[in-house]
N, C-alpha and C positions, 0 to 999 in steps of 0.2 A: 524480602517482599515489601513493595512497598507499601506504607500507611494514607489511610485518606486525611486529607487536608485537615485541619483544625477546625476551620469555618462551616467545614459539612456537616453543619448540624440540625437536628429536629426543626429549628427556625428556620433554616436555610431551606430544607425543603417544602415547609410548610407556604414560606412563601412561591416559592417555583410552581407547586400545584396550584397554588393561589391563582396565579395569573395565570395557570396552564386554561384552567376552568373558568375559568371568569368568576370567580367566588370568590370576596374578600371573606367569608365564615365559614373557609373549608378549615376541619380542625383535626391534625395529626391525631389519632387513638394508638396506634404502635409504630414503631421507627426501630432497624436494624441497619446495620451495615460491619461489610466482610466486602475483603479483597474479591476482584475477579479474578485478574492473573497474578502469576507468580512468579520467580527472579529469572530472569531470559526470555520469558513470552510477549513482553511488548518494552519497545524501547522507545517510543513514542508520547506518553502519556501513563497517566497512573487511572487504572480501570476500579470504579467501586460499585459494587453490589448494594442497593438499596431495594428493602423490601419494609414496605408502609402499609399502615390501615387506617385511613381516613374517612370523615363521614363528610357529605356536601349541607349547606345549607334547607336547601330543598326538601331532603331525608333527612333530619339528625340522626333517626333512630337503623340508617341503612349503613355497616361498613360496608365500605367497598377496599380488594385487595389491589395495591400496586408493586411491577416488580420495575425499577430502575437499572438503569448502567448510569455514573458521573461520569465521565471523562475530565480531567483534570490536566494543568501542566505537569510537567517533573520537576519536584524540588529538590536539585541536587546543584552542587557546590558553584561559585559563581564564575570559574574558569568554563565546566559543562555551560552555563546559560549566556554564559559571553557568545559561544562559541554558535550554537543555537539560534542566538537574537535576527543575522542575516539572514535565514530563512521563514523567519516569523510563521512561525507552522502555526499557531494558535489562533492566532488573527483571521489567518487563511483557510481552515478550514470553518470556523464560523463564520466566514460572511460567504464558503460554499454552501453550511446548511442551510444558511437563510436567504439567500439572495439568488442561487445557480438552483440548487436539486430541485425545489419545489418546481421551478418554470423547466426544467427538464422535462419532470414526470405531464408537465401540461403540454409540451409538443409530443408526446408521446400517445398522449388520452385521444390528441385531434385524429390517430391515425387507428385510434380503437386498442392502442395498448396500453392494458391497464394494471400489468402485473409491478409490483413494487420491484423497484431494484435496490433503492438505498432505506434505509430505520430512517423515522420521521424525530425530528429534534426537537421536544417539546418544550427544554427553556436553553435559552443561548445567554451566561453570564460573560460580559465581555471584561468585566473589574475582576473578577475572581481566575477568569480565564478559563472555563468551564463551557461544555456542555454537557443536558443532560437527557439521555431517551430512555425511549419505552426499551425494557427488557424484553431482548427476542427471545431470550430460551423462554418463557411464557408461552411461545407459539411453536415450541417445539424445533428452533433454531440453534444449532453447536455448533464450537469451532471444528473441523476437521483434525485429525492430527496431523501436528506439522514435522513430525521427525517418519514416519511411515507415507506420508505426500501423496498427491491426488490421481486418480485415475481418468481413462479417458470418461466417464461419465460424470466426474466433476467440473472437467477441463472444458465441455458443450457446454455445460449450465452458464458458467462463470463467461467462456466465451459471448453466448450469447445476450448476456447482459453488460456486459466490459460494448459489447459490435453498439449497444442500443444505447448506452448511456456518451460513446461516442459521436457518437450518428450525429443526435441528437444536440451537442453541444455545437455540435461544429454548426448546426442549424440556427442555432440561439442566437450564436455569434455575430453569422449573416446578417441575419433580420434586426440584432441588436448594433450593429454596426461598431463593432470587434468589441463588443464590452468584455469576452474572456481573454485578451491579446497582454492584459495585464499581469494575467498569473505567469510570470519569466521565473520562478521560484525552484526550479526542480532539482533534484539532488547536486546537479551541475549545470550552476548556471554563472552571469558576468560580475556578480555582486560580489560571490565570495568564493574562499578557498577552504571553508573553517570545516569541512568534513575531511580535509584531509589526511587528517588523524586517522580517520576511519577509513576510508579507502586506500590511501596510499600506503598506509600501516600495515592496511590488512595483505595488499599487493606483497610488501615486501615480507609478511609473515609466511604467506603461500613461496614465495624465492626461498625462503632460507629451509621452508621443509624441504621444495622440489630439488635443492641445492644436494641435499642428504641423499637423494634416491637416484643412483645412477640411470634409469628408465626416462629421469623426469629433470636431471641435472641442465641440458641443452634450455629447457623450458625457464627450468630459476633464472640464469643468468640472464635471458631476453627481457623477464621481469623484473629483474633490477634494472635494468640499462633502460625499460621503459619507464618506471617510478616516474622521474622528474618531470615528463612530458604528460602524465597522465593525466592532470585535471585537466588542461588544455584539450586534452583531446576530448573526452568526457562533453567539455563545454560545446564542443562542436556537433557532436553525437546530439545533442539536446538542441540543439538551434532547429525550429520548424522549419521546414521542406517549404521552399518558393514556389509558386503554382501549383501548390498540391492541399489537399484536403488536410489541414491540420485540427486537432480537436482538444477538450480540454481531460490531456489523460488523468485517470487515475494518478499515477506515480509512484504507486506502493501498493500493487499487483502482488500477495501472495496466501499462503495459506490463512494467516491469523487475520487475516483482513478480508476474510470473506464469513459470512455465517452461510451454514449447509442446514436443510430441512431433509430429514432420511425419512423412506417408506416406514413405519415400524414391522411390516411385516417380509419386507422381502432385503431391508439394511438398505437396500441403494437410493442417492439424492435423490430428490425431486425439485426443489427448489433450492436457490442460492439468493444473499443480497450482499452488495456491498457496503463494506465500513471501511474509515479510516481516511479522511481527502486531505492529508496535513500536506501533504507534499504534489499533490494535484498541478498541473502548471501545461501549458499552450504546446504543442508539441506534435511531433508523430505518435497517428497510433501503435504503431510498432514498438513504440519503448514499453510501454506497459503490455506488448506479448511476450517482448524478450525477458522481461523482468519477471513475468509470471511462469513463462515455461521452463526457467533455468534458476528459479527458485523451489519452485512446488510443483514441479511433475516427475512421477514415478521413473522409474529407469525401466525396459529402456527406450519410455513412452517420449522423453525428452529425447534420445539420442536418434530414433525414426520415424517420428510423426508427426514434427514441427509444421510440415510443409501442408498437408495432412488438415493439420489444426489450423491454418493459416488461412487455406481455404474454407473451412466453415465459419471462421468470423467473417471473412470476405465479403460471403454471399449474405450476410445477415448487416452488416454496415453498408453495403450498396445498397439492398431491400430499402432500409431506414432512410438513407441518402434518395433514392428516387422517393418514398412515399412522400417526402416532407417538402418534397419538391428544389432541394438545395439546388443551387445554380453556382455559387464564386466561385469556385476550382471546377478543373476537370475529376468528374468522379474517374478513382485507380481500375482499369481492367485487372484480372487477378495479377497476370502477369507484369504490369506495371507495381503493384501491390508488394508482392514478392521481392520483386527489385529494390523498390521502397527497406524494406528489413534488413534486405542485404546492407545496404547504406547506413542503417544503424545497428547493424549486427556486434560495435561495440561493446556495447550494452549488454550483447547479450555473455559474454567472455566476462565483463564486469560483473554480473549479476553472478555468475557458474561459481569464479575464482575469489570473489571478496564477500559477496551477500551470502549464499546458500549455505556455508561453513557456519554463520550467524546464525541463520535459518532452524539449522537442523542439529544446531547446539545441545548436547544432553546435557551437559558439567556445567553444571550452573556458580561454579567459583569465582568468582569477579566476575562475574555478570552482571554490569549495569551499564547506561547508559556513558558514564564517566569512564569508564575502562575502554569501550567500544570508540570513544572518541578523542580519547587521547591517547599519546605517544610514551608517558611518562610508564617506571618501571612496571607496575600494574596493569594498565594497557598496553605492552608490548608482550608479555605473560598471560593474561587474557588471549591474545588474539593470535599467540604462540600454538596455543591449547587446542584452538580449533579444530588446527591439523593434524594432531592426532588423533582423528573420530576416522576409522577405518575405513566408512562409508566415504567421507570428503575425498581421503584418498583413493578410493576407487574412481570416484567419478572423476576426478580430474585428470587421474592415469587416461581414462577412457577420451574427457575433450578436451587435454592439451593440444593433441595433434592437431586435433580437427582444428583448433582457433592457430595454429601456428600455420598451418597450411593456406589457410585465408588470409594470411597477411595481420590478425588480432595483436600480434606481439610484436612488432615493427613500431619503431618508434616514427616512423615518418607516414605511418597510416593518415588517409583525410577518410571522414568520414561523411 
């Protein structure tokens, strides 16, 4: 589990609310801090719980309670942060919090919607490499569980906030005259290959189980022989669609990165928001469906309702697209829409066969960051492991075919 920074301390936050309030004489009264998650739940960032009791100038004699999340980098060893640096995840999601989501939520408001989609960032340290927000569970916001994965009533929430928070950039864009054209960052993109530890590891960890299982033997082999060509293709998969509506996806669509608000009295969601833009970047919408439906939806809600799902964000990202009155591209008919997915349908084989085995990780033994990304004995033992979760191989027995059948294991796929 990992520890919170050294620098996270009582001064540290004393100053952050400082300036949150505009109060140079806000003065810490209690300061705690404890982990959020634990070893496999986030390989992104190191998540800490702060929970303060401060008083403002105004009141000395009033506390007031606050609950924090830091978000923090990961301090692990300098091969992991070498390897990292190309995608500058940190940089890129604070200048999202501060510069993209606010002006989102305001072309949103002009069309009368006012429901939050993303946690508001109330200090952005760019030296420490931090940010830090308001505590959702305060407001009755949890992570979902991500080893039991989401149902069709999670999957509308999450949709219709994923259709609006798309819509909506692609709108920015226009009117900003492609100010988001810049985030080219995404899992696979022209800069780098330094994930390949982790996907292509993970490709060849999935071969050498499917290698063992006569059912699934036919399938190992096509994914070794595709390994070498994989980031190539990947990078292609990523390239925005020319004359079509591209917007600024998420990137990292799944369970842990969304907070869920349940009814207390009847268990089921009401509200969703999104976290997490480290990996956000210019693209089709489709990558962030494929990514979310073949990560974190139930079985065998994944296996027949894709198409299903596909159309309810549709008709809620055209809604958003005519209110806002976008005009660059031709907006997608669904059937164009559809088309659109199939074209990146990599992704979605990507996401089934290397991500979800991560995803839905119980054995938390070498579980960090540096196992997941490298190749070395550790990492190859790590990401061995996977495959042995009964569930993984179920599902894969289940969409080998289907991605073999589409053409997904062909090394001479274009996407």
């Amino acid at each position: 589990m990992a520890a919170a920074p050294e620098w996270l301390t009582h001064d540290y936050i004393k100053h952050a609310l400082r300036v949150h309030y505009k109060d140079a004489k806000l003065n810490i009264v209690q300061f705690e801090l404890n982990p959020a998650l634990g070893p496999g739940e986030n390989y992104g960032g190191v998540l800490t719980r702060v929970r303060v009791r401060f008083t403002l100038a105004q009141q000395p004699e009033k506390e007031l309670l606050q609950y924090l999340i830091v978000k923090t980098s990961l301090d692990d060893d300098e091969l992991s942060k070498e390897l990292m640096a190309p995608y500058d995840i940190y940089n890129r999601e604070m200048n999202i919090y501060e510069e993209v989501l606010p002006k989102l939520n305001e072309l949103l408001k002009e069309i009368g919607e006012f429901e939050p989609l993303f946690p508001t960032a109330i200090f952005v340290d760019r030296k420490r490499m931090a940010i830090i927000f308001e505590d959702l569970g305060m407001a009755n916001y949890v992570m979902a569980d991500r080893i039991k994965r989401l149902d069709k009533d999670h999957a509308h929430l999450i949709l219709r906030k994923l259709a609006k928070m798309h819509a909506s950039s692609a709108v920015l864009n226009e009117r900003n005259s492609g100010s988001l054209e810049k985030y080219d960052r995404g899992f696979f993109n022209r800069y780098t290959n330094a994930y390949s530890g982790y996907f292509v590891g993970g490709l060849l960890a999935a071969a050498r189980w499917m290698s063992q299982e006569p059912e699934c033997a036919q399938y190992g082999q096509k994914l070794f022989e595709l390994a070498p060509h994989y980031m190539d293709i990947g990078r292609k998969c990523f390239a925005p669609l020319s004359e079509s509506v591209n917007v600024l996806a998420h990137g990292d669509v799944w369970t842990n990165n969304v907070m869920v608000k349940y009814d207390p009295d009847t268990g089921r969601p009401v509200d969703i928001v999104l976290i997490d833009f480290q990996y956000s970047f210019w693209g089709s919408p489709t990558i962030d469906l494929h990514h979310f439906f073949n990560t974190s939806l139930r079985e065998p809600l994944r296996r027949e309702e894709q198409s299903t799902l596909i159309e309810f964000y549709h008709r809620i990202f055209r809604d958003i697209l005519n209110k806002l009155n976008y005009k660059e591209n031709p907006i997608p008919s669904l059937h164009q829409f559809q088309l659109q997915a199939e074209q990146k349908r990599f992704f979605a084989m990507h996401s089934a066969v290397v991500v979800q085995p991560v995803m839905i990780n119980e054995d938390s033994t070498d579980a960090s960051f540096n196992a997941l990304m490298n190749d070395d004995e550790r990492g190859i033992r790590f990401k061995n492991r996977l495959y042995n979760n009964p569930v993984v191989q179920q599902n894969l027995k289940a969409l080998m075919p289907v991605f073999d059948k589409k053409g997904l294991l062909e090394i001479n796929q274009c996407c």
